[in-house]
C-alpha positions in Angstrom: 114.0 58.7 8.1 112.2 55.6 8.3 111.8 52.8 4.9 109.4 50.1 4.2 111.5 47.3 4.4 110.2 45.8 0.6 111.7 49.5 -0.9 115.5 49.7 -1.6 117.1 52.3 0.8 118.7 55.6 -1.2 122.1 54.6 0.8 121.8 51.5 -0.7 124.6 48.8 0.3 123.7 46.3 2.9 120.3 45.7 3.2 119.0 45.9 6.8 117.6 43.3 9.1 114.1 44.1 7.9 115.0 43.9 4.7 116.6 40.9 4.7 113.4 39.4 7.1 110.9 40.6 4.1 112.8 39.3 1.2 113.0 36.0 2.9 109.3 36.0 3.2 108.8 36.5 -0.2 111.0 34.2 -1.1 109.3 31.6 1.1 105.6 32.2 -0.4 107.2 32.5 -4.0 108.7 28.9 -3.2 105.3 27.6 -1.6 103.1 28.7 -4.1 105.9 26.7 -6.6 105.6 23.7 -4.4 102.1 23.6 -4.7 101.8 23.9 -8.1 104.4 21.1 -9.0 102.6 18.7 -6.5 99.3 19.4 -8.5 100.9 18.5 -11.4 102.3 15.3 -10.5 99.5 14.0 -8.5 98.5 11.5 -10.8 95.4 10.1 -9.0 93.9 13.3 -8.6 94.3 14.5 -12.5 92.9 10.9 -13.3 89.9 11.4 -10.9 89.4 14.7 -12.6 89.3 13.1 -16.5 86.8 10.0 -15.4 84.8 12.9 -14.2 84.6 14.7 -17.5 84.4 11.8 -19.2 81.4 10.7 -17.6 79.9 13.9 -18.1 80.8 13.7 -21.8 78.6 9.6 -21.6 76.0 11.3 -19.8 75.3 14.3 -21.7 76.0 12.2 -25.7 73.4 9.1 -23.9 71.0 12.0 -22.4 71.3 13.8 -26.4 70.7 10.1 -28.6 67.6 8.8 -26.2 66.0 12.5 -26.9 66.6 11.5 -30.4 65.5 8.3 -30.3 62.4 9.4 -28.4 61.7 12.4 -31.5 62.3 9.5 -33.8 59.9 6.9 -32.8 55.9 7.1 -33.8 54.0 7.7 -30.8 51.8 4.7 -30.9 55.4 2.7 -30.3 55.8 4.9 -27.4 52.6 4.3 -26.0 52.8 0.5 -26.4 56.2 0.6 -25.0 55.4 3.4 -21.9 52.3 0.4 -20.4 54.7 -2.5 -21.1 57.2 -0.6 -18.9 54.4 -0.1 -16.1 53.3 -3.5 -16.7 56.8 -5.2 -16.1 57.3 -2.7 -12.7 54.1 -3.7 -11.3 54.5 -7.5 -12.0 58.7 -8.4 -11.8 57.8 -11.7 -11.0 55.8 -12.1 -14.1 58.6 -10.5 -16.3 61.1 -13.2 -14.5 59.3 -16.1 -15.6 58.3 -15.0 -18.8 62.3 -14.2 -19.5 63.4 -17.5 -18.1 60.8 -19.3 -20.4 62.1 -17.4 -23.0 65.5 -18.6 -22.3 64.9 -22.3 -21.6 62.5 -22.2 -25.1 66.1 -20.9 -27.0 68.3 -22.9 -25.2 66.4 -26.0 -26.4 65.5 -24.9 -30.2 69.5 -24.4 -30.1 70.3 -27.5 -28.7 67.8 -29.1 -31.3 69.6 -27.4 -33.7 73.2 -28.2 -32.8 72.4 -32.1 -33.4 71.2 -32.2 -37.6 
C-alpha cells in the first residue's frame, strides 16, 4: 500500500522521508512566493516608476481632453487664421526668429524707456 507523499498516512505518526521531502518543498515555494511579494513592496524605485507613469497618463489624457475643448470652443475662422500662421512659421523658422527677437529688443527698449520717468 503505497501514499502520495502530500496525503497523511492512516498509521499516522512519523511522517516518512517523502513526506518530509514534499512538505519542505512547499514550504520553500510558500516562502519564495512571500519573498517576492515583500521585495515588490519595498522596492521603492520601481512603485515610483510606476506612479510617474500613471501620472503622466493622467497629463496626457486631461491636456489631450482641454485642447479638444478648446478646439470645439474656438470660431473656425480663428482656426483657419491660426492653422496657415502655423504652416507659415514651419516653412520659414528663420523668419519667425527674427521677427520674435525684434519683438523682444522693441519691449526690452519701451521697458527701459519706461523704467527712467
Amino acid at each position: 500500500m503505497t501514499h502520495e507523499p502530500d496525503e497523511p498516512r492512516p498509521d499516522a505518526g512519523t511522517p516518512t522521508p517523502d513526506e518530509l521531502r514534499a512538505q519542505v518543498e512547499r514550504t520553500r515555494d510558500e516562502l519564495g512566493r512571500t519573498i517576492e511579494a515583500l521585495a515588490g513592496k519595498a522596492d521603492v524605485k520601481a512603485q515610483a516608476k510606476e506612479k510617474t507613469a500613471q501620472v503622466a497618463d493622467l497629463i496626457h489624457e486631461k491636456a489631450t481632453h482641454t485642447a479638444h475643448l478648446v478646439k470645439d470652443a474656438t470660431p473656425e475662422p480663428v482656426l483657419d487664421t491660426a492653422g496657415r500662421a502655423a504652416t507659415v512659421a514651419r516653412a520659414n523658422p528663420k523668419v519667425l526668429l527674427v521677427a520674435g527677437c525684434a519683438a523682444l529688443v522693441v519691449f526690452l527698449l519701451v521697458r527701459r524707456g519706461c523704467g527712467h520717468r
